[in-house]
C-alpha positions as CSV (number, residue, x, y, z in Angstrom):
1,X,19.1,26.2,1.8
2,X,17.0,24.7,-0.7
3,X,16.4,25.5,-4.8
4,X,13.0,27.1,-5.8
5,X,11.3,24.2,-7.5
6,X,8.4,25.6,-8.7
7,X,6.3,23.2,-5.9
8,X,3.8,24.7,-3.2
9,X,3.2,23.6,0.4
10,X,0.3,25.5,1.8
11,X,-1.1,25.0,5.4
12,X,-2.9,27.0,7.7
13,X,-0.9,27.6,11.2
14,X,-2.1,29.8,14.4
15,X,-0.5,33.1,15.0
16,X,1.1,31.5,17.9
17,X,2.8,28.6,15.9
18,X,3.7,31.4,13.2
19,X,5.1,33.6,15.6
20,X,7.5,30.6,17.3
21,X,8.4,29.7,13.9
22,X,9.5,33.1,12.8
23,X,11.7,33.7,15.8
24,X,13.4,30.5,15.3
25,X,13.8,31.2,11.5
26,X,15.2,34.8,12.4
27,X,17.7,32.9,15.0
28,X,18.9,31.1,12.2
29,X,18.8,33.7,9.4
30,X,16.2,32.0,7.0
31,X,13.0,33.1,5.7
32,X,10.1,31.1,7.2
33,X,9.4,29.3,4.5
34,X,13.1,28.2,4.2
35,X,13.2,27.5,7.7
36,X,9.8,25.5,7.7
37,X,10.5,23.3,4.6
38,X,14.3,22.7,6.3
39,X,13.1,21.0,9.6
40,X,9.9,19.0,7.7
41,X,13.0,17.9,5.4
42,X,15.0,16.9,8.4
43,X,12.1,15.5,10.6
44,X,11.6,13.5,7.3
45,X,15.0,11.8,7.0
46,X,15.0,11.0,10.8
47,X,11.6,9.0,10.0
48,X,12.8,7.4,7.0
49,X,15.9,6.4,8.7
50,X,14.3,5.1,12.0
51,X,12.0,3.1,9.8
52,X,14.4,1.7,7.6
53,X,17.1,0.3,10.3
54,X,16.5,-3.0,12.6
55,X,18.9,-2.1,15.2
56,X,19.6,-5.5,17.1
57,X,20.9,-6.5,20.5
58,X,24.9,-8.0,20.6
59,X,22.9,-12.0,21.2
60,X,20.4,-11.2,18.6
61,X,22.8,-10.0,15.9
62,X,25.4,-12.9,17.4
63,X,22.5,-15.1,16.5
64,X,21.4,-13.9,13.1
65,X,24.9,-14.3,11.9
66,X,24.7,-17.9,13.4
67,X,21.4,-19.0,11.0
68,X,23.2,-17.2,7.9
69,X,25.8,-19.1,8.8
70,X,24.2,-22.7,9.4
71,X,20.9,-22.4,8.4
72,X,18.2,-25.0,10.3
73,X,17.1,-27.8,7.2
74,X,14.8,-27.0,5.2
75,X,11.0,-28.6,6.5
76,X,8.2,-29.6,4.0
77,X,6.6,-26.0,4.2
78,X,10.0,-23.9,3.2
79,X,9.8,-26.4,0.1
80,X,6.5,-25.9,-0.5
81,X,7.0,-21.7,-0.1
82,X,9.8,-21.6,-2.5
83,X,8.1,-23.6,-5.1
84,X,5.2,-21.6,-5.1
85,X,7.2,-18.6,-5.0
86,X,9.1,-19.6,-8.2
87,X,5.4,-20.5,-10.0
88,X,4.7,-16.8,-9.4
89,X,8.1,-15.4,-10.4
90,X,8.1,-17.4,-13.5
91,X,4.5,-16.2,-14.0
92,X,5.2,-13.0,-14.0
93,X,8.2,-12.8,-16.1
94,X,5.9,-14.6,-19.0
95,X,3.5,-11.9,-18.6
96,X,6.3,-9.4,-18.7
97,X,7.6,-10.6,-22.3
């Protein structure tokens, strides 16, 4: 399953919860610690993953591609957005130096 990495994860369960946990760890042939840190890890990347993808409808991703493609013009507070964005990029790559 996974390395020992020298890292602790402590938490206090009820007899009921350890008992379900065991059996299931026991179904699978890990210890209970294995088995415990194995579904927080997989729980884990399902959140990650749910969190990090837009997932669009056919029109809605038919019409993104349509403003990549052809943009609306730019109005007088896009301009005024990207210059004040560049002031504070610039700004902070002077303070970087």
């Amino acid at each position: 399953m996974l390395a020992h990495t020298g890292k602790r994860l402590t938490t206090r369960i009820t007899d009921h919860v350890q008992e379900k946990l065991q059996a299931a760890a026991d179904i699978v042939g890990a210890t209970l610690n294995q088995f415990v840190v194995q579904a927080a890890l997989e729980k884990a990347e399902k959140v990650i993953e749910s969190e990090s993808t837009i997932v669009l409808t056919r029109r809605e991703s038919l019409r993104l591609l349509e403003l990549i493609e052809n943009p609306p013009p730019r109005n007088e507070k896009f301009i005024q957005a990207q210059a004040r964005y560049q002031r504070i990029k610039n700004d902070a790559g002077s303070a970087a130096e």
